[in-house]
C-alpha positions in Angstrom: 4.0 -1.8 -14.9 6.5 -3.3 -12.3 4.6 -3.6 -8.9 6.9 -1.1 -6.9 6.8 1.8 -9.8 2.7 1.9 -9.8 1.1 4.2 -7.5 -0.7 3.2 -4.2 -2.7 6.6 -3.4 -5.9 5.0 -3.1 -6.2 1.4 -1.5 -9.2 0.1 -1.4 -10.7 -3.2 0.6 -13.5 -5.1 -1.0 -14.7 -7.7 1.0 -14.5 -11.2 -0.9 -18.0 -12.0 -0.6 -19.6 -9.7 -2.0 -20.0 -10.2 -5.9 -21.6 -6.7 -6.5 -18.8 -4.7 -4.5 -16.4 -7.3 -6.7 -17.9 -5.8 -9.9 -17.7 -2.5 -9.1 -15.0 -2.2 -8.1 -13.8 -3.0 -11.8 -14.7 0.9 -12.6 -13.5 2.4 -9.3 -10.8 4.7 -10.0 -8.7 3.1 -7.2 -4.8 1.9 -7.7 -5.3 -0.9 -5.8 -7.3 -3.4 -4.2 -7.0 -6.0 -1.2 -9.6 -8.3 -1.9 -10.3 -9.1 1.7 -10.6 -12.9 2.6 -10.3 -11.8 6.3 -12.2 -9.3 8.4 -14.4 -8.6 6.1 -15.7 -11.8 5.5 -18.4 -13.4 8.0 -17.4 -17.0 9.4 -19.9 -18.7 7.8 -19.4 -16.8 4.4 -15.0 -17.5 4.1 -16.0 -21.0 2.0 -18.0 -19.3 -0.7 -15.6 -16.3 -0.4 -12.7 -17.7 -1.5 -14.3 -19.5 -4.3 -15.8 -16.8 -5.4 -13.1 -13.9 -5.4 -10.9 -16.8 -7.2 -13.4 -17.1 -9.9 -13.4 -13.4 -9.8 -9.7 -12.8 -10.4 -9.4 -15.7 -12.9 -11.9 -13.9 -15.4 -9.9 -10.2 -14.8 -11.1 -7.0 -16.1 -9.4 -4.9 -13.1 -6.9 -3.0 -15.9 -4.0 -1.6 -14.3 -5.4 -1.9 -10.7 -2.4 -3.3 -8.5 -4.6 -7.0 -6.9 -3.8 -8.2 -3.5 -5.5 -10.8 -1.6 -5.9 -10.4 2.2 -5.7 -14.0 3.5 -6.7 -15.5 6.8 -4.1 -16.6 8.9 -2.5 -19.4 8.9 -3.0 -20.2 12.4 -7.1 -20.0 11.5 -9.2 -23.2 10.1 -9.4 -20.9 6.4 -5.6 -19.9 6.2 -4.4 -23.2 4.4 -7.2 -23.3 2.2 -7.2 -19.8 1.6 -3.3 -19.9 0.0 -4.0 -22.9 -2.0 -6.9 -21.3 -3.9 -4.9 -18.1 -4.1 -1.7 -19.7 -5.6 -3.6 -21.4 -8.5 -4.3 -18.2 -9.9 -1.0 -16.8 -9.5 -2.0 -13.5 -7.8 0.4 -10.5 -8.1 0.1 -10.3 -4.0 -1.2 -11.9 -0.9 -1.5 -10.0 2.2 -0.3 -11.7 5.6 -2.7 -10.9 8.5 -0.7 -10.0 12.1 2.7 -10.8 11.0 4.7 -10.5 13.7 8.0 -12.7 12.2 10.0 -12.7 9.6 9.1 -17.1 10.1 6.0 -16.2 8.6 6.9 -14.5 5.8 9.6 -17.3 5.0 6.9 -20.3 5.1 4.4 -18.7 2.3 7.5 -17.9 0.1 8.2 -21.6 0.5 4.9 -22.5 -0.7 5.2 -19.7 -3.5 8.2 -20.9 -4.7 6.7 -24.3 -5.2 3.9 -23.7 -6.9 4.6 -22.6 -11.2 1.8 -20.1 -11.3 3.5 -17.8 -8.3 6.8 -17.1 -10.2 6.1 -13.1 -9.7 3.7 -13.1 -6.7 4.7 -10.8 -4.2 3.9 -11.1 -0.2 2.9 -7.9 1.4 2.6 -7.8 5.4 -0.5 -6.4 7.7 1.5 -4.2 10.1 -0.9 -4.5 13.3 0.4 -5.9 16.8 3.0 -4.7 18.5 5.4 -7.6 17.8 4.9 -7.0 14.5 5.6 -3.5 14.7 9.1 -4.2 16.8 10.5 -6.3 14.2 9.3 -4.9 11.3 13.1 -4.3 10.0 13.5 -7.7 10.1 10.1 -8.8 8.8 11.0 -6.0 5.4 13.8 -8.3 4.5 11.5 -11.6 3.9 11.3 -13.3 0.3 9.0 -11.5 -2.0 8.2 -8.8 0.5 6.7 -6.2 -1.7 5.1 -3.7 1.1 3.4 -3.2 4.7 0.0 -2.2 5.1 -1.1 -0.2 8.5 -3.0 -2.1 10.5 -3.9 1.1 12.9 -7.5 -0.1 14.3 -6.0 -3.5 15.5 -2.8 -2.0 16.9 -4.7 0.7 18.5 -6.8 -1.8 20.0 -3.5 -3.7 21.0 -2.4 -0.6 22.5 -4.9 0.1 24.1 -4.7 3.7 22.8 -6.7 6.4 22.4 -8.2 8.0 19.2 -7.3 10.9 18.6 -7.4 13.1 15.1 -3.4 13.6 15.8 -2.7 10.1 16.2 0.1 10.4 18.1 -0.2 7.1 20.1 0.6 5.6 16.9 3.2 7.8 15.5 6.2 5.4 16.8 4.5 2.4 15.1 3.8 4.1 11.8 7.5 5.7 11.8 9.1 2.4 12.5 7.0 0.6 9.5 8.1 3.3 7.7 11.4 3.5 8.1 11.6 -0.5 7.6 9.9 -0.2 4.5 12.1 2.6 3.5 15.3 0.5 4.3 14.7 -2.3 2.2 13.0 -0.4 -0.5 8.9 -1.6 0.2 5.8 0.3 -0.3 4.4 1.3 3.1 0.6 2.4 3.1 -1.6 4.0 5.7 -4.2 2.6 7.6 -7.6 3.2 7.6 -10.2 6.4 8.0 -13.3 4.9 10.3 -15.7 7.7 10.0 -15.7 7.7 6.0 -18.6 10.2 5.4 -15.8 12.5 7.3 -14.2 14.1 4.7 -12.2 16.6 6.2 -11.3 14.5 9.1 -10.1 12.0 5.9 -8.4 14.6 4.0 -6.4 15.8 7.4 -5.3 12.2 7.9 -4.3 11.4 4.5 -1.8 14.8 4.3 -1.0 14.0 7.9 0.4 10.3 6.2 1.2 11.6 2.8 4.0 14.4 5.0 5.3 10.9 7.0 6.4 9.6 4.0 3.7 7.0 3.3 2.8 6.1 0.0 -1.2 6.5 0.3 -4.2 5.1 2.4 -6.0 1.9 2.9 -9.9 2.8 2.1 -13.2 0.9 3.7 -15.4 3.0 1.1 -15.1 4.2 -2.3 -16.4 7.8 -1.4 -12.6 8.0 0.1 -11.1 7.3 -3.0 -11.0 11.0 -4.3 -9.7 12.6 -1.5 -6.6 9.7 -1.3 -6.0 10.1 -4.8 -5.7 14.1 -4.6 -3.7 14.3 -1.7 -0.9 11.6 -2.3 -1.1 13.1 -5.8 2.4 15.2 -7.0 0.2 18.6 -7.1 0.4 21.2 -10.6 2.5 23.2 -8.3 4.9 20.7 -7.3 5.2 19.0 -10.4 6.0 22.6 -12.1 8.3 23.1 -9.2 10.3 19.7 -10.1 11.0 21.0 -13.7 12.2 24.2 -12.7 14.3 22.8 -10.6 16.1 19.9 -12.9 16.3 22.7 -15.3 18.3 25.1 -13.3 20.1 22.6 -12.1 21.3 21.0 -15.5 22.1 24.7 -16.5 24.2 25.3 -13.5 25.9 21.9 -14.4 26.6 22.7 -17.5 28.9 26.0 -16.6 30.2 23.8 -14.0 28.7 24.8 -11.1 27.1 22.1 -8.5 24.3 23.7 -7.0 21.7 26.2 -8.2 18.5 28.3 -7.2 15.4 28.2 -8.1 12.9 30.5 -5.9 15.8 31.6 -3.9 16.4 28.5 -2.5 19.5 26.3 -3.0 19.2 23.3 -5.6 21.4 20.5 -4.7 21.5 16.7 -6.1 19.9 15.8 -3.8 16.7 17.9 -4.6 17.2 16.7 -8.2 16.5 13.4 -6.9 13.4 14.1 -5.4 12.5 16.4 -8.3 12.2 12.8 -10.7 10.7 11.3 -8.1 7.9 13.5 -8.1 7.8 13.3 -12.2 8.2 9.6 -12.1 5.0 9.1 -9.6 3.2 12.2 -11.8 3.9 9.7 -15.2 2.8 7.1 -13.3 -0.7 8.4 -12.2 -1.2 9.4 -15.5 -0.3 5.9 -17.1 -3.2 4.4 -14.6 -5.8 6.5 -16.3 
């Protein structure tokens, strides 16, 4: 399955060094998972990380799970080291810490290009400062962008922000990303959940990013994973909804009429389009099982 048609409900970190997280995370029902060389790897711990999530990778048994390695930056002593390792494996993503420039984007693709095992590796962007966040249209159109991931607890922090369950400090920055994304036809996936034994707090903040627009929601835990899976999910009702719809539309259609109604509310192309969208994600789901 092409990168861009598979779902992203449920995106799950697993921190590089850790060879039992690594292993389960082969039977975690997630649709993808940044295998985190960054944050989530101790100083002293980024050497034997990065050889052994490349070992990891190289042996497989992830299935349909979409694979996307957070690297450290390139302005760090790892970043350099950390891209090498990665391209010899010919991942299907890395994942750019703090981009804040299209520049950045431009000099990995350089290094992809170059390198035979990278033909179809895409780059995918950490949305999290607040240059980053102001050129994010410009940062969507780099070589082998495939998607932004919310960076919300660094960009709060940037911010200086508050937390609130609302999150409306951070509503311009998510918007923006999204509408980048959007423009130029990228995945854009929410940010984290901190308190993950929370699960209403979760569930409130994934519908609260599933109505934006996003596409689902980075996870620190795999007790998140059901919740992000349900609620970026199509529901029965919507998916049911969808075929009505394309049905009373191709009938009205048919006797040459260009809009119909289903529920008592007007059916136009454009609803038809969302209508296979919905389907489309629903097949899609179902294909990761």
């Amino acid at each position: 399955m092409d990168l861009a048609a598979r779902p992203y409900r449920s995106v799950l970190y697993i921190p590089g060094s850790k060879e039992r997280a690594l292993e389960k995370a082969k039977s975690l029902p997630v649709d993808a998972i940044i295998f985190d060389l960054e944050d989530a790897v101790a100083v002293e711990e980024k050497p034997n990380a990065r050889t052994l999530l490349t070992r990891t990778l190289s042996e497989g048994g992830y299935g349909n799970r979409t694979q996307i390695i957070r690297l450290n930056g390139a302005d760090t002593e790892w970043g350099e080291a950390d891209l090498a390792a990665a391209m010899d494996i010919g991942p299907q993503a890395v994942l750019l810490p703090k981009v804040e420039s299209v520049g950045q984007v431009n000099r990995v693709a350089e290094k992809l290009d170059a390198h035979p095992a990278c033909a179809d590796t895409q780059i995918w962007a950490m949305m999290e400062t607040p240059r980053g966040i102001l050129h994010a249209d410009a940062i969507a159109t780099g070589p082998r962008m495939g998607g932004f991931i919310m960076g919300t607890n660094d960009l709060a922090k940037e911010l200086n922000c508050r937390f609130r369950a609302d999150r409306l400090p951070l509503q311009m920055a998510l918007q923006t990303c999204l509408m980048a994304a959007r423009s130029h036809g990228l995945i854009c996936v929410d940010g984290v959940y901190n308190a993950f034994k929370d699960e209403a707090g979760l569930r409130a903040e994934c519908e609260q990013g599933r109505d934006l627009g996003m596409d689902g929601k980075t996870l620190i835990h795999p007790a998140q994973v059901e919740i992000a899976n349900e609620v970026f999910a199509p529901s029965d009702a919507e998916i049911e909804l969808a075929r009505r719809q394309i049905a009373a539309f191709e009938e009205a259609e048919a006797k040459g009429v260009g809009v119909a109604v289903v529920d008592g509310k007007i059916v136009e192309n454009l609803h038809i389009v969302t209508a296979k969208a919905t389907l489309a994600k629903a097949d899609a789901i179902s294909s990761m099982t």
